[in-house]
N, C-alpha and C positions, 0 to 999 in steps of 0.2 A: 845856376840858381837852385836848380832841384839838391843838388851834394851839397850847397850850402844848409838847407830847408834841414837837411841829414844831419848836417854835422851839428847842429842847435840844437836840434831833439836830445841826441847824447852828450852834447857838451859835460852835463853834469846830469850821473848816473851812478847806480851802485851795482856791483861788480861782485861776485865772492870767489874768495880767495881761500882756499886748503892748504893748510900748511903739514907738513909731513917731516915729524922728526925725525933723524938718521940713525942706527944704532954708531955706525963712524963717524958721528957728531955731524954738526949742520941741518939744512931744512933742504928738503922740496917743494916747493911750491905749486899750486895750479888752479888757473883761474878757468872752471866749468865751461861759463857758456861761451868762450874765446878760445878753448882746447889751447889756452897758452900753459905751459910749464919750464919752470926754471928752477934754482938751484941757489943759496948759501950758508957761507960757514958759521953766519949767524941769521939768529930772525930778522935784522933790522935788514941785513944785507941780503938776504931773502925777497924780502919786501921791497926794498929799492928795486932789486932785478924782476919782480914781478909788476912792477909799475910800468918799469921800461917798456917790457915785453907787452902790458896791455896796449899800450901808446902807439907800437910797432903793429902789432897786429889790428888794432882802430884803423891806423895809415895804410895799411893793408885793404883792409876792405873796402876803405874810401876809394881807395884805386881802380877797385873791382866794382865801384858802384853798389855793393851789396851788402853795408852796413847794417841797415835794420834787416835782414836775416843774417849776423853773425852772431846772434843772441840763441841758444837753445832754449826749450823751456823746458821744464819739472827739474832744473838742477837743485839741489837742495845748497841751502848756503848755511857756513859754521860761520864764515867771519866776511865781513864786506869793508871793501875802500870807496871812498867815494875819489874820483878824478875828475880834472878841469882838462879842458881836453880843448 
């Protein structure tokens, strides 16, 4: 009941995401307060793999019980997604 109580709080949350252009074309991606980073040859495919990875790593924590500390705080954010989770 408690992981449930967890997962409702973030079900719907905003996130920032850093996008990092390549000079060998493509992005990098990386989502601050989830230390996720990923990788594509375009923004949109960029973006799709940083979703994934947020997802992945949510499920992760969930596992750990430790959701609401996988969040850092003073990240500065250039761009945010929001996800249903």
């Amino acid at each position: 009941m408690v992981r449930q109580k967890v997962r409702d709080k973030f079900m719907r949350t905003k996130l920032s995401t850093v996008y990092y252009p390549q000079t060998s074309g493509g992005y990098t991606v990386i989502c601050p307060e989830l230390n996720g980073v990923t990788e594509g040859k375009t923004y949109e495919e960029a973006r799709k793999n940083i979703l994934e990875v947020i997802k992945l790593l949510i499920e992760d924590y969930e596992d750990k019980n430790d959701l609401a500390e996988a969040f850092d705080s003073g990240s500065k954010i250039f761009t945010e997604v929001e996800i249903e989770y």
